[in-house]
LOTITOR-262613 format. One record per residue: residue in one letter; x, z, y of N, C-alpha, C in turn. Coordinates in steps of 0.2 Angstrom, whole numbers, plus 5000, padded with zeros to 4 digits. Layout:
aXZYXZYXZY ...
This chain:
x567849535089568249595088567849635083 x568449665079567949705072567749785077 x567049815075566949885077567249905075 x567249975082567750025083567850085079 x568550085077568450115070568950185072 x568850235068569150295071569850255069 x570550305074571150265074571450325068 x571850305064572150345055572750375058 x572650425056573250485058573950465052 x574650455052574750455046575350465048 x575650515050576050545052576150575059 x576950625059576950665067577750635069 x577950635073578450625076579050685075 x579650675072580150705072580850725074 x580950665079581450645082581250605087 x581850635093581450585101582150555100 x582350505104583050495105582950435113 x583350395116583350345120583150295116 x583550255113583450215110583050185103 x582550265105582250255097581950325093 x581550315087581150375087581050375079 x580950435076580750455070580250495068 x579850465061579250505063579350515054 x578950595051579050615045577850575043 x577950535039577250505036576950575032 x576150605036575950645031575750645024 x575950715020575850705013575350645011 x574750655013574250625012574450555010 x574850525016575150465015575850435013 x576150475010576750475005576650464997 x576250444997576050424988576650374986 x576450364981576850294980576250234979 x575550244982575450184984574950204990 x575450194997575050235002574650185006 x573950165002573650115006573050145009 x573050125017572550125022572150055022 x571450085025571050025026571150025035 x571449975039571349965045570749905046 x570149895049569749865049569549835045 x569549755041569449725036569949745031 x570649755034571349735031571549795027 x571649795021572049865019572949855020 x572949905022573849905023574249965019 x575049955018575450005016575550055024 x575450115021575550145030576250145030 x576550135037577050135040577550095037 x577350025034577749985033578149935037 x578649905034579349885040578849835042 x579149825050578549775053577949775056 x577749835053577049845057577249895063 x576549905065576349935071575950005072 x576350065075575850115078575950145084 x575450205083575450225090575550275089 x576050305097576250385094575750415103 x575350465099574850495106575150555108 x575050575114575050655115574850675120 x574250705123574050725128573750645131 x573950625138574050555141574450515139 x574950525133575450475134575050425127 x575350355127575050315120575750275121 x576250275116576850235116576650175109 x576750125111576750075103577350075100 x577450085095578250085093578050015085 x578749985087578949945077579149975076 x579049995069579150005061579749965058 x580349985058580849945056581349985051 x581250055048581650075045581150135041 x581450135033580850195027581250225026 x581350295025581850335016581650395018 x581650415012581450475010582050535008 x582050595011582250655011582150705006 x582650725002582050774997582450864999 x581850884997581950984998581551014992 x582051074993581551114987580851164990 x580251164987579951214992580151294987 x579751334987579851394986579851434980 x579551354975579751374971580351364966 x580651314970581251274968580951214966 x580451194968580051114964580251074970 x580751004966581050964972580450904975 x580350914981579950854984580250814988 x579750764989580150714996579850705001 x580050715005579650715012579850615014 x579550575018579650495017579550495026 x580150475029580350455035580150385037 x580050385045580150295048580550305051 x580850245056581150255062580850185066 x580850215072580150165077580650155083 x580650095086580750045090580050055096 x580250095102579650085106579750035111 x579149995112579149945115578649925121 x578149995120577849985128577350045127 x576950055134576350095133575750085134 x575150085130574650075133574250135136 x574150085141573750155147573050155145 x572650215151572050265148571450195146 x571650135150571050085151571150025146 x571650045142571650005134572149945136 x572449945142572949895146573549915142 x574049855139574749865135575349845141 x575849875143576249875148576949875143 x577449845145577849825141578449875144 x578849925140579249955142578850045141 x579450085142579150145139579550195144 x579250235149579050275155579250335153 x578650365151578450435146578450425139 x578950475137579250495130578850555127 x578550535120578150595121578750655116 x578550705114578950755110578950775105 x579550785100579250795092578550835092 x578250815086577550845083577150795087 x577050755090576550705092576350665089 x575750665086575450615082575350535081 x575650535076575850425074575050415069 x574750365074574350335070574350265069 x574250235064574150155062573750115068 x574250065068573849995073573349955069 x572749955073572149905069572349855075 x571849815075571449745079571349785085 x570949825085570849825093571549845098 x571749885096572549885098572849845098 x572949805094573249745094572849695099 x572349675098571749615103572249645110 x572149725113572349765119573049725121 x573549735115574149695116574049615116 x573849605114573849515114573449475119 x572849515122572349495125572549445130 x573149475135573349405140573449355139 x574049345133574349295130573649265126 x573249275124572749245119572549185125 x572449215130572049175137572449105136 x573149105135573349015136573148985128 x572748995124572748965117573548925115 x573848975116574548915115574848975108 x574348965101574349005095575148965092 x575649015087576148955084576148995078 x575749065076575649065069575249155068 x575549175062575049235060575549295060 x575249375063575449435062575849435055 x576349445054576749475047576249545043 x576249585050575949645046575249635048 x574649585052574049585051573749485051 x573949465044573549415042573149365046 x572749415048572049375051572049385059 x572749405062572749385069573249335068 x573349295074573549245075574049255084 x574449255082574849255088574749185096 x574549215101574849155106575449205111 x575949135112576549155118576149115125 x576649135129576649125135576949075137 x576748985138577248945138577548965145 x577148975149577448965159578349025155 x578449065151578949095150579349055147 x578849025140579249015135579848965139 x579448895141579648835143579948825149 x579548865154580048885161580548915162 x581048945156581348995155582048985151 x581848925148582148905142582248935135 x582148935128582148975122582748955120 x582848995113583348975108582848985101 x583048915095582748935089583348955085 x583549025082584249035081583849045072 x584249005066584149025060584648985055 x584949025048585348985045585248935043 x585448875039585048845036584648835030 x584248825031583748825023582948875026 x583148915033582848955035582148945038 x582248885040581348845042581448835051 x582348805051582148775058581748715058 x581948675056581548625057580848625057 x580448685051579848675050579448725058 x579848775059579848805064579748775072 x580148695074580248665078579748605079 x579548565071578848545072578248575075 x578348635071577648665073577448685078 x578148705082578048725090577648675093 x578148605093577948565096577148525095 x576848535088576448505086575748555091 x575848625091575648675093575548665100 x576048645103576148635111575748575115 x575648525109575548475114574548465114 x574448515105573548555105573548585112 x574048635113573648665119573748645126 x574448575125574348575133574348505131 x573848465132573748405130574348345135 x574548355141574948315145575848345145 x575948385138576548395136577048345137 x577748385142578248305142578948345136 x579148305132579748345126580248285126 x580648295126581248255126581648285119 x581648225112581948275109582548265108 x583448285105583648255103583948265097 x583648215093583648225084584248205081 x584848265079585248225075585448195068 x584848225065584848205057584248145056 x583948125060583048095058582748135052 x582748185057582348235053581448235054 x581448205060580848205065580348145067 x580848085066580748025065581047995061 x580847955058581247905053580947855051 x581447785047581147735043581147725036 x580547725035580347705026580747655023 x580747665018581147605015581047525016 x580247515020580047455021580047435031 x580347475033580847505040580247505046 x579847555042579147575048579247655048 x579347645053579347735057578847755056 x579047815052578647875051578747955056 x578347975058578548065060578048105058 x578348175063577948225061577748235066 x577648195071576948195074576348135074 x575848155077575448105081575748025082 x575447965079575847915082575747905089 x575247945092574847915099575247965104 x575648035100576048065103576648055102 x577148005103577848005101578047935103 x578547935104578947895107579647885104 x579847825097580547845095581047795099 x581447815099582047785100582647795095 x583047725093583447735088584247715093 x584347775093585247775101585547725100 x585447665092586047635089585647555093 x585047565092584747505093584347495102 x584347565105584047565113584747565117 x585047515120585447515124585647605130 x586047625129586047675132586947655139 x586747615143587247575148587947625149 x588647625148588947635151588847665157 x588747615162588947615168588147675171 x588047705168587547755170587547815168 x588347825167588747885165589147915170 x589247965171589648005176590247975177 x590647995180591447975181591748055175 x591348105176591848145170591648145165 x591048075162590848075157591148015153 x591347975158591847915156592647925156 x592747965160593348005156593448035150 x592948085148592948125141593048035135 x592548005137592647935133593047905132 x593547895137594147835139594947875137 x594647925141595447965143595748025138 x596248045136596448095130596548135136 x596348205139596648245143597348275140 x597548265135598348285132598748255133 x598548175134598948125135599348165144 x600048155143600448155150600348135156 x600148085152599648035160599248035161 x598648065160598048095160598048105168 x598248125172597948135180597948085182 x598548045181598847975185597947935181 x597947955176597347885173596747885176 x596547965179596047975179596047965187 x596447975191596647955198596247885199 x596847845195596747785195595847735193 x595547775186594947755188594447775192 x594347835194594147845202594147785206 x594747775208594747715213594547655210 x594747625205594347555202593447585202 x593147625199592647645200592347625209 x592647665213592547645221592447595220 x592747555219592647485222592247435217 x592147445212591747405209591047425210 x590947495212590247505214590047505221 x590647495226590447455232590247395231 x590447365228590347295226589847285225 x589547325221588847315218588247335222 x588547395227588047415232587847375237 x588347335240588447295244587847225240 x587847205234587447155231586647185233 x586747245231586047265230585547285237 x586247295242585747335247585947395247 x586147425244586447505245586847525249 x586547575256586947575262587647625260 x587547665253588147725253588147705245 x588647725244588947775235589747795234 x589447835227589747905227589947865219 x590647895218590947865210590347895207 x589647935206589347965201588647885202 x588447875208587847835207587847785202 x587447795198587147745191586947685195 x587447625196587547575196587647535193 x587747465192588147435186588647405190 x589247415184589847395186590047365179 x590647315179590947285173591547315171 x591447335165591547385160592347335159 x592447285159592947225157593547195162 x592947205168593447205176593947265177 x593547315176594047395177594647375171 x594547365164594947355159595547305162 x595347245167595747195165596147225174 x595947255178596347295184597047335182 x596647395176597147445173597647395169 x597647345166597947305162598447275168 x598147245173598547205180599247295184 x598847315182599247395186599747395181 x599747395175600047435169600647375166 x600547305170600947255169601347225172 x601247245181601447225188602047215188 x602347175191603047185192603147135198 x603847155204603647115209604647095211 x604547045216605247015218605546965212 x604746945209604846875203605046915196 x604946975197605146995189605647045188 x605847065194606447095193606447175194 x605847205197605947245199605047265194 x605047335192604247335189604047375196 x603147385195602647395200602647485199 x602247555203602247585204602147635198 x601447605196601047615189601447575183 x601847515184601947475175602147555169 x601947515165601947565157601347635158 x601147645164600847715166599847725162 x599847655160599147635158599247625148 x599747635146599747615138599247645133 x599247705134598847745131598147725132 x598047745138597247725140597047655137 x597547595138597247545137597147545128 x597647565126597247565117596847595118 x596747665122595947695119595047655119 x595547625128594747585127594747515126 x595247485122595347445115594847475111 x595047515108594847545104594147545103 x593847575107593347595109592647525109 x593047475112592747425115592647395108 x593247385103593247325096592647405091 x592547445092592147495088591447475088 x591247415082590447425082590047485083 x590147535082589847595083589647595090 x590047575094589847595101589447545107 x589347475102589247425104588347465109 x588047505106587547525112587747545117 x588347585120588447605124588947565128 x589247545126590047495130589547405130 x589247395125589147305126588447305130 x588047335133587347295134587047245135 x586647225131586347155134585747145135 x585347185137584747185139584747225146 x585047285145585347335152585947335155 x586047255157586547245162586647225168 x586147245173585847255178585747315181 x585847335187585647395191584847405191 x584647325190583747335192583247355182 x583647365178583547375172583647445174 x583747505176583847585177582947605175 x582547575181581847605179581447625173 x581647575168581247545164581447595159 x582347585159582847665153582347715156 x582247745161582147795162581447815163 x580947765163580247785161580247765152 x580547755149580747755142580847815139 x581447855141581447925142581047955142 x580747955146580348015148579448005145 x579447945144578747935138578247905146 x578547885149577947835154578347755152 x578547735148578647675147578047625146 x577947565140577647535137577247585135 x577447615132576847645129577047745131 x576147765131576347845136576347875129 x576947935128576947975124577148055127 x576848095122577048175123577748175124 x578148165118578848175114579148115115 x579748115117580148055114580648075111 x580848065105581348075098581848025099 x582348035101583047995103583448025095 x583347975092583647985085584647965086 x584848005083585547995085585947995077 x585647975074585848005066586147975065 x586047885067586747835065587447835071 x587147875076587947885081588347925078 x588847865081589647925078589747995081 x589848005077589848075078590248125083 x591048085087591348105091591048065097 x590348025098590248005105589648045104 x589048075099588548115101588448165106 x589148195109589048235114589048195120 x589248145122589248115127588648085128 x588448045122587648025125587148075125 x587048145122586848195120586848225130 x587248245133587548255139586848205145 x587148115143586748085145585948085147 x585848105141585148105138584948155144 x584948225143584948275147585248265156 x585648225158585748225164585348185166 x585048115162584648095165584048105165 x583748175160583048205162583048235169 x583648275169583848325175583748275181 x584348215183584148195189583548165189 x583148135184582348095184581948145189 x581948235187581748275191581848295193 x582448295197582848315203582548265207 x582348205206582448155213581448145213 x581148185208580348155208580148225213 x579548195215579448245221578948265218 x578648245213577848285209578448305203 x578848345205579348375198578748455196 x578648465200578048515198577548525194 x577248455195576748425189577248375184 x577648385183577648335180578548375173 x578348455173579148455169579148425163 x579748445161579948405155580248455152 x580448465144580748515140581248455136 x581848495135582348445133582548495126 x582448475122582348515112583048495111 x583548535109584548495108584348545100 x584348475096584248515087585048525088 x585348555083586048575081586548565088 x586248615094586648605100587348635100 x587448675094588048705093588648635093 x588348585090588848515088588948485096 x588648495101588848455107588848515110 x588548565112588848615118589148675115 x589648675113590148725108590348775113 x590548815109590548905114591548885115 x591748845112592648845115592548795121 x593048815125593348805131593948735132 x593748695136594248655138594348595130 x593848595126593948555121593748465124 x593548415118593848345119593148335125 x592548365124592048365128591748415132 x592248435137592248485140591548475145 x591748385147591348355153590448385150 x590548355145589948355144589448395143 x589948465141589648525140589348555147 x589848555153589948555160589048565160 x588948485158588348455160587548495160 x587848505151587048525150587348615151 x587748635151587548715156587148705162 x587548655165587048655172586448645173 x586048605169585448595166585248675165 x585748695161585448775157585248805166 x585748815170585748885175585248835179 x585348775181584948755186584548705184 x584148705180583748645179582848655181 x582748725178581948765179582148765184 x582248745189582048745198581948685200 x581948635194581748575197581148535191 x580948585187580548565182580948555175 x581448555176582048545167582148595165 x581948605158582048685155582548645146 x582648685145582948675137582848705132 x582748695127582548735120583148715115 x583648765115584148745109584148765101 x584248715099584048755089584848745087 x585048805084585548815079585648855076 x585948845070586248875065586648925064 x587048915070587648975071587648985079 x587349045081587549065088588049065091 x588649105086589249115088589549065090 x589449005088589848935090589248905096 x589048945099588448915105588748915111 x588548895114589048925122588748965126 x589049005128588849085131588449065135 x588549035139588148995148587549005143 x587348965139586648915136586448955135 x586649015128586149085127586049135131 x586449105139586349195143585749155145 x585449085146585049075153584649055148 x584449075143583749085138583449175139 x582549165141582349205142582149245133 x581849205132581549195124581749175118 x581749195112582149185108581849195100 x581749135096581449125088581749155083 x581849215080582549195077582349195070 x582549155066582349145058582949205052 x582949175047583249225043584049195043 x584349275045584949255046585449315043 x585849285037586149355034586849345036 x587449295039587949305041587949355047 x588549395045588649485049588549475057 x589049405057589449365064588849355069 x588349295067587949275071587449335070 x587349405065586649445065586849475071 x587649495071587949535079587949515085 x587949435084587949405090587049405094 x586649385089586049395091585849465093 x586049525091585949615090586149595099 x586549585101587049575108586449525113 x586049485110585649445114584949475118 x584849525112584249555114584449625116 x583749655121583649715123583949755119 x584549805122584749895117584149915113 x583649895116583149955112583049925107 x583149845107582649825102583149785098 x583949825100584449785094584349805085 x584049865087583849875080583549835072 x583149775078582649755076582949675073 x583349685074583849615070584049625064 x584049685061584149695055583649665049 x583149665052582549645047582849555047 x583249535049583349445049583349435042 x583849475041583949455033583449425026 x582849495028582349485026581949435025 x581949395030581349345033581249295027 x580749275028580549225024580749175026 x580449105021580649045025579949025031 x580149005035579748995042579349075045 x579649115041579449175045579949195052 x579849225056580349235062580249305067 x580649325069580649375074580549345081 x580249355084580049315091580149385097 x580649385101580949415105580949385112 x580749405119580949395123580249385128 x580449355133579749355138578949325135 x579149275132578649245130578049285125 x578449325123578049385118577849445121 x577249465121577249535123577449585123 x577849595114578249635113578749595106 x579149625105579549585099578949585093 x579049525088578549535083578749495078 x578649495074578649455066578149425063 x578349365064577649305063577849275059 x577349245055577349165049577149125053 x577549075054577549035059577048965053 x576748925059576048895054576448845050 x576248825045576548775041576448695046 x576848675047576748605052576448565048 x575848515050575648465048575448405054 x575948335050576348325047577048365046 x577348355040578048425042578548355041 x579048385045579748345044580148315040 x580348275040580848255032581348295032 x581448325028581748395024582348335023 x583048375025583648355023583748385016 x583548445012583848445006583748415002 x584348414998584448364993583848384985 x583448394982583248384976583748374972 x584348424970584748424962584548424958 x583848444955583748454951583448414947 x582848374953582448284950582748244951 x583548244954583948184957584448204951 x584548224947585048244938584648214933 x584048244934583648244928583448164929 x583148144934582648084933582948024941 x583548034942583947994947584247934944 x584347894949584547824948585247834944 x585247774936585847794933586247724935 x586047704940586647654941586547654950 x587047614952587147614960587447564962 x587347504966587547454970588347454974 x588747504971589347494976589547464982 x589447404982589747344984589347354990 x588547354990588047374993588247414999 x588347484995588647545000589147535004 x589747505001590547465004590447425011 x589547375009589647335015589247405021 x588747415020588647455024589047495029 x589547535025589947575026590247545033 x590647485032591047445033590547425040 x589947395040589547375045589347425049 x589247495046589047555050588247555052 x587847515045587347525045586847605039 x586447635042586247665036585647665036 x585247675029584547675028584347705026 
């Protein structure tokens, strides 16, 4: 810690209010280049972002620095001058024993003296959170400190990483994670990636990331069997059945009952004294089909008379026609490795990174699934972390964190859409999952298209630079009244710069979050070397077959 150094007077307070305070910067420090030395560091006084304290008598309130402008008046002789304003965000007190307490008690009263935050103030504030070394980057307004959060918050609690894009979520999301597993070497993450952004293959088809090879765990959705039959019954509905269709109750009725009885069957093989249409069993995918086909065809007294159900199944059965002839889905509807009950352990120590090989991270890359089954597997992925610790009794020691990149695409804020089930899901994970070790980390672009459930039950919050009005309101709405103010600076941010809001933080703050190394493969395009110095010819025919195969590379 740097010597203790007198604390810089540089301004008085002018305005008290609830939600906030203004203070007039003295002459001294209203130049037009008003620099202070606070310890080693020279700074602009009272600029946006930084930190002071307003004293008076016993009271020490910390306020942010989040609004400048200058007022001007004539003095006596008519010579016009400007008196230069802030407006301050108080966000906690620190008491007589150098301790910062988060929240603001005692209000001191115009004329109360604002001085500059140094290091020791700051250390005071940061002190407890420094104790877990869980650092993810540096003060905006003081360089040479180094921020730590509080995982038991962050990760207990569930986060959101909210930013447009180009704003450094990705770069943002590496770094967390590269940061978390320095400081907690027995990290469990679950991620799910859906651009390969985080994993991917080289043009010579060896997976590269942006982590550790000794920490990651990749899976390609397209080429790791993910079984059917280890689906919910609302999750095989969302798949099979159009809830618009007419017959949609009769459908869903009807495979309830096939489902009974196919998984009695199967319990009965195995030794299974009970089951529920939900038990992750295996059943035949082809028998159900060739049942609803016998229902949908029936007719009795030799032909004369049709069955209770005939014609009641048409629909459904094109869809899972459909469904079935769709290479796309051949991981999910065809298994051939995982088509057994007794193959469940092996998917699910896979997941969770106790497989062949132990990893921190495992990267379920989802980049070649189609696009209208991503929320279903998406769903999966996450119910199967859920019940993994719902049924482990060392769930205590052993949580897991489930990372959903672009969760606006599978948990949408509309109501009663094509994947309502699956949304269902992962809220429930949101409200109830921290009580049995499952927490969630959602990254997206657009808040506003988020689901309300998923951002009410985040304690913590990243937000990178964000200039749509829509989502700045929806975020101003997320955080504490007092410190809605402090969303205004979004606009401003840099790329991988962020406001960091919520328990995890001491107090809200504005960090450079650390440049990730390795960092992730950046989705933008290069127009400008891919014009100038890009391929002037192209394999058509190539592309055509791909296309047509549903391969991409």
């Amino acid at each position: 810690m740097s010597e203790q150094q007198a604390p810089i007077h540089i301004g008085y307070l002018s305005e008290v209010r609830g939600d906030g305070m203004d203070a007039r910067i003295a002459d001294e420090h209203a130049s037009e280049l008003p620099i202070i030395k606070v310890g080693n560091e020279e700074i602009l006084a009272g600029h946006i972002g930084s930190y002071v304290v307003i004293r008076q008598a016993n009271i020490g309130v910390l306020a942010l620095v989040f609004k400048i402008w200058e007022k001007d008046r004539y003095d006596g002789n008519g010579v016009r001058k400007s008196d230069r304003f802030i407006s301050l965000i108080p966000v906690g007190e620190i008491q007589d024993d150098g301790l910062f307490v988060r929240g603001v008690r005692h209000y001191p009263t115009p004329g109360a003296k604002v001085y500059a935050v140094g290091l020791d103030e700051i250390n005071a504030i940061f002190s407890k959170y420094r104790s877990y070394q869980f650092f993810i980057g540096q003060l905006s307004a003081h360089k040479d400190y180094h921020l730590s959060l509080d995982p038991r918050a962050l990760f207990g609690r569930h986060f959101a990483i909210l930013g447009q894009s180009g704003s450094g979520k990705s770069w943002t999301v590496t770094s967390l994670i590269q940061n978390t597993i320095r400081a907690m070497p027995r990290t469990h993450l679950i991620m799910l990636d859906l651009h390969g952004e985080y994993c991917w293959k080289d043009e010579n088809g060896v997976v590269q990331s942006a982590f550790a090879e000794n920490q990651i765990n990749y899976i390609d959705a397209m080429e790791m069997e993910m079984p059917y039959w280890m689906m919910t019954y609302a999750e095989l509905v969302d798949l099979f059945i159009d809830r618009d269709d007419k017959g949609a109750t009769i459908q869903m009725s009807y495979m309830r009952e096939i489902l009974q009885q196919l998984k009695r069957k199967e319990a009965k093989r195995i030794g299974l004294p009970t089951v529920s249409i939900d038990t992750p069993i295996y059943f035949s995918l082809a028998e159900m089909y060739m049942q609803f086909k016998a229902a949908n065809e029936e007719r009795k007294d030799f032909g004369k008379s049709q069955g209770a159900l005939f014609g009641m199944f048409d629909e459904f059965l094109i869809r899972m026609q459909s469904r079935f002839n769709d290479v796309r889905y051949d991981f999910l509807l065809k298994p051939k490795r995982r088509n057994n009950s007794e193959s469940m352990a092996e998917l699910l120590g896979e997941f969770v990174g106790l497989g062949h090989k132990k990893a921190n991270i495992t990267v379920v890359d989802l980049s070649s699934v189609p696009t209208d089954v991503r929320p279903a597997v998406s769903a999966q992925v996450g119910r199967l972390a859920y019940e993994f610790n719902y049924w482990n009794p060392h769930r205590r020691e052993f949580p897991i964190t489930l990372i959903c990149e672009e969760a606006h695409a599978y948990i949408p804020r509309e109501k009663g859409g094509q994947f309502d089930g699956t949304k269902r899901m992962m809220e429930r994970i949101a409200k109830e999952g921290r009580k049995y070790g499952v927490s969630i980390g959602v990254v997206s672009q657009r808040p506003t298209e988020l689901s309300e459930t998923m951002l009410a039950q985040c304690s913590s919050f990243i937000c990178l630079r964000t200039t749509n009005p829509d989502d700045q309101a929806y975020i101003r709405g997320l955080v504490p009244e007092a410190e809605g103010d402090l969303t205004d600076i979004l606009t401003s941010l840099g790329r991988g710069e962020a406001l960091v809001v919520g328990e995890a933080a001491p107090l809200p703050t504005r960090v450079q979050i650390y440049r990730p190394n390795p960092e992730p493969k950046s989705n933008d395009v290069d127009y400008f070397t891919g014009w100038r110095e890009g391929k002037a010819d192209l394999d058509v025919a190539d592309i055509v077959n791909l296309w047509r195969t549903q391969t991409r590379k």
